[in-house]
C-alpha positions as CSV (number, residue, x, y, z in Angstrom):
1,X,-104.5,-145.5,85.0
2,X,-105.3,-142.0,86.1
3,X,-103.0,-140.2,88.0
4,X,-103.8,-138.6,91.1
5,X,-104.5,-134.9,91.0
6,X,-102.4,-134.0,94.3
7,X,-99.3,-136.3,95.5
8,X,-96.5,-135.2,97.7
9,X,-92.9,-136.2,98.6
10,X,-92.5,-137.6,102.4
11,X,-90.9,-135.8,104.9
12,X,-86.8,-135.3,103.9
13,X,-84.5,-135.8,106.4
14,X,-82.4,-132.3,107.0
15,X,-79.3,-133.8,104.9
16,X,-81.9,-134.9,101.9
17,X,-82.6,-131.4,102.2
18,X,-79.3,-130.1,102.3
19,X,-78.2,-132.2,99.0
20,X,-81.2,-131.7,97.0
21,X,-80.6,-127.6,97.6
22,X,-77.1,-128.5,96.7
23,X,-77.9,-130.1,93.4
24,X,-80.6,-127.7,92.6
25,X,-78.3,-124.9,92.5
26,X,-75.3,-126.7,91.0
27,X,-76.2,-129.7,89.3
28,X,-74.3,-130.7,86.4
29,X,-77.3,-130.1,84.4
30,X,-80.4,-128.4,83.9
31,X,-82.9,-131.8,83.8
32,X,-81.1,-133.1,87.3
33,X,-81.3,-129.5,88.5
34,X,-84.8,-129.3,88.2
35,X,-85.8,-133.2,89.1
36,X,-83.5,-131.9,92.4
37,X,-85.8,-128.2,92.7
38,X,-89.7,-130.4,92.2
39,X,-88.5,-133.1,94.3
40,X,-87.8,-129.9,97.1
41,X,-91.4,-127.8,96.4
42,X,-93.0,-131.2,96.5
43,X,-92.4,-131.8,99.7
44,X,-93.7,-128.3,100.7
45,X,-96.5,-129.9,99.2
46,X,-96.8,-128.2,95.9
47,X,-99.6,-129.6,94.1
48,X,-98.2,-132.2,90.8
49,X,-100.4,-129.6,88.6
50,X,-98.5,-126.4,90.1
51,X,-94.8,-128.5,89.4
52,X,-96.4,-129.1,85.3
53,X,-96.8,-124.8,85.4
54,X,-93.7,-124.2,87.2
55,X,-91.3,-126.7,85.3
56,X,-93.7,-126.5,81.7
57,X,-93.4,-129.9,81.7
58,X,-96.6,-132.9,81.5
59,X,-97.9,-134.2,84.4
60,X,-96.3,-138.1,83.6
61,X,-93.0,-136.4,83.8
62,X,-93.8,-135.1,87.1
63,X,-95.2,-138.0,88.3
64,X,-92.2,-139.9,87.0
65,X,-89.4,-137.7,88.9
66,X,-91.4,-137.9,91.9
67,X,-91.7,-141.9,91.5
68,X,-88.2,-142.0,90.6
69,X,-86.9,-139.9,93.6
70,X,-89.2,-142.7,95.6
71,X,-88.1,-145.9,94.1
72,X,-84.2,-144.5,93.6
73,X,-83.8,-141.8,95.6
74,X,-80.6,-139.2,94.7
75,X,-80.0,-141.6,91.8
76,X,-83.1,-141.2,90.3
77,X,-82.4,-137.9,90.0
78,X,-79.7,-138.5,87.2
79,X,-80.7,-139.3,82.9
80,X,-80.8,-142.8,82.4
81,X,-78.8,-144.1,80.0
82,X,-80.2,-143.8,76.4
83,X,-79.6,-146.1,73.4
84,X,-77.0,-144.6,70.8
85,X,-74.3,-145.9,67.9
86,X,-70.9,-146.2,69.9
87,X,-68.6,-143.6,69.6
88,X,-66.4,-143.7,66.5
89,X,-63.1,-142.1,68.1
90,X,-62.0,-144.2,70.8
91,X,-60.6,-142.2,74.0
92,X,-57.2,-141.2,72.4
93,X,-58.7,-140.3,69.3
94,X,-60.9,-138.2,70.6
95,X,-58.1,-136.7,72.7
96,X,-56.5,-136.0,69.2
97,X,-59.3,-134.5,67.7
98,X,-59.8,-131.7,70.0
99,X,-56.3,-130.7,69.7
100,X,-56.2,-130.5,65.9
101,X,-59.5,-128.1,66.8
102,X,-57.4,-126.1,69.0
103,X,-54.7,-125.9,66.5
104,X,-57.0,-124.7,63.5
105,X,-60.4,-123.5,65.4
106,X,-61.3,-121.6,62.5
107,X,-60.9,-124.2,60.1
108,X,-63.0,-127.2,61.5
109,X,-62.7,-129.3,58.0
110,X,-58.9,-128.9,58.1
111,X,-59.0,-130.8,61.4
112,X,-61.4,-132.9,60.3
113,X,-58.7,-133.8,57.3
114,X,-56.1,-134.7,59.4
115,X,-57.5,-136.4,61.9
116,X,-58.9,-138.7,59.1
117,X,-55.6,-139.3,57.8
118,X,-53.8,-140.6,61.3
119,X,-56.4,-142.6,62.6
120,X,-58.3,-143.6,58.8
121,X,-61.6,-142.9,60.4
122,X,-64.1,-140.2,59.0
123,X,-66.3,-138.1,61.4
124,X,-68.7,-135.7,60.6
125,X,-68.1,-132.1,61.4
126,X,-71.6,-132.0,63.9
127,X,-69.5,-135.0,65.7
128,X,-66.9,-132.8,66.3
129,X,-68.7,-129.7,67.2
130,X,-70.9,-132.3,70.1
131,X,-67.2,-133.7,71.0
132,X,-65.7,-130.2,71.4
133,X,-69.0,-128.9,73.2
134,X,-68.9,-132.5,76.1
135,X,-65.3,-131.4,76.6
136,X,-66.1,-127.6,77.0
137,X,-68.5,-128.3,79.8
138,X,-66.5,-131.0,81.1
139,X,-63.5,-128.6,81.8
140,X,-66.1,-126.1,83.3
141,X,-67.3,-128.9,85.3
142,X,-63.8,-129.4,86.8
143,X,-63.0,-126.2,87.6
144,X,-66.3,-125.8,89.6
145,X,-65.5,-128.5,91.8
């Protein structure tokens, strides 16, 4: 089923507006930021083709934000949760992990090494690198808020 070429948000009530400026300028990432920023221009009635140019993004993407932000509201905004293996490091190890990187940050592998032998599990160093990279911009988060 086609789309239709032009679509627009409703009218936002003044606090809608308020939050989605909010979010747009310091959401606590770049997808909710700009899910926050279309759902605003479209209700300034931006056309669903000028969001695609703005955001370089295909026009079912933009259509599914704006049905999203209409079915869900704010929490439509956020990433739905998206299949994965369960982590291998349980809270504590992971804890662990990123203070053998602090102790040896320029020796990854050495952490690696000894993290393997107190808890007997293996990870990759890219699993590390991801871990140490959540828990940078979860710290940054914090001191943000």
């Amino acid at each position: 089923m086609a789309r239709p070429e032009s679509r627009f948000i409703k009218k936002l009530t003044k606090a809608q507006v308020l939050r989605l400026e909010q979010i747009r300028d310091n959401g606590e990432n770049n997808r909710i930021r700009h899910r926050a920023h279309a759902i605003l221009l479209s209700c300034q009635e931006t056309s669903v083709n000028e969001l695609v140019r703005i955001f370089q993004s295909n026009r079912n993407t933009i259509c599914g934000w704006l049905d999203r932000w209409e079915s869900e509201g704010f929490q439509g905004l956020a990433d739905k949760p998206r299949p994965g293996a369960p982590s291998k490091l349980n809270e504590q190890e992971q804890v662990r992990a990123l203070e053998l990187l602090e102790l040896t940050p320029q020796r990854s592998n050495t952490a690696l090494l000894e993290l393997q032998k107190e808890t007997g599990k293996q990870i990759s160093l890219d699993t590390l690198k991801r871990l140490a990279k959540k828990n940078t911009h979860a710290k940054i988060t914090q001191k943000q808020t």
